[in-house]
LOVO-691735 format. One record per residue (C-alpha): y, z, x; residue in one letter. Coordinates in steps of 0.5 Angstrom, whole numbers, plus 500, padded with zeros to 3 digits. Each point is the difference from the previous one (the first is absolute). Layout:
REM residues N
YZXa
...
This chain:
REM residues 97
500500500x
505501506x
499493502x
503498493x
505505500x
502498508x
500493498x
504500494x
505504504x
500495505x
502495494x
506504497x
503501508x
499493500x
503498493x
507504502x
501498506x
500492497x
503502493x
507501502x
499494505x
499496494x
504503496x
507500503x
500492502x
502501508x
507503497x
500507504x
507502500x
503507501x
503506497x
506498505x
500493498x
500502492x
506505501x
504496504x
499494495x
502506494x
506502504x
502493501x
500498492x
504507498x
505500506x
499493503x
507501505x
496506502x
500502508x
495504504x
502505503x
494499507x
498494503x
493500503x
500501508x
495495499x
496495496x
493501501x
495494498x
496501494x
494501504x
503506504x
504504494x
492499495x
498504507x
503504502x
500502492x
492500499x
500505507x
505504497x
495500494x
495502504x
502504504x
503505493x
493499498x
496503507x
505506498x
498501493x
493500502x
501505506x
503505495x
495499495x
494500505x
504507504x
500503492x
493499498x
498503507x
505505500x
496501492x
494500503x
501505505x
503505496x
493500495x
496499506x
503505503x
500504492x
492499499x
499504508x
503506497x
């Protein structure tokens, strides 16, 4: 029975990494992008008070953003691993006495 399960979890894996490919059409934009365009429909003489020091291509932002990502998320996972160590000690340490 755990062949079937490992299986049909392969499949949802697989299933959500290709939907939102398909789905989106090749059009990922940003929330920078999809603000700056709102500011320019209310405000359209708007100036920015910063410019970038500078303009990164979009390969180099997508990773510096994933390593970010990644990075927040070994974080979480340390502290959460710490907690249920930390946890597991103290009723070990509970039953001993």
């Amino acid at each position: 029975m755990s062949k079937w399960k490992n299986a049909a979890m392969l499949l949802v894996v697989v299933l959500l990494i290709i939907l939102p490919l398909l789905l989106v059409n090749g059009e990922f934009g940003g929330a920078d992008d999809a603000a700056e365009g709102a500011i320019g429909e209310i405000a359209p003489a708007y100036e920015p008070w910063f410019q970038p020091l500078t303009e990164l291509p979009g390969e180099t932002e997508s990773m510096l953003f994933a390593l970010q990502a990644a990075v927040g998320a070994g974080v979480i996972g340390y502290a959460a691993g710490l907690w249920k160590g930390r946890g597991e000690r103290r009723s070990a340490h509970a039953k001993k006495n």
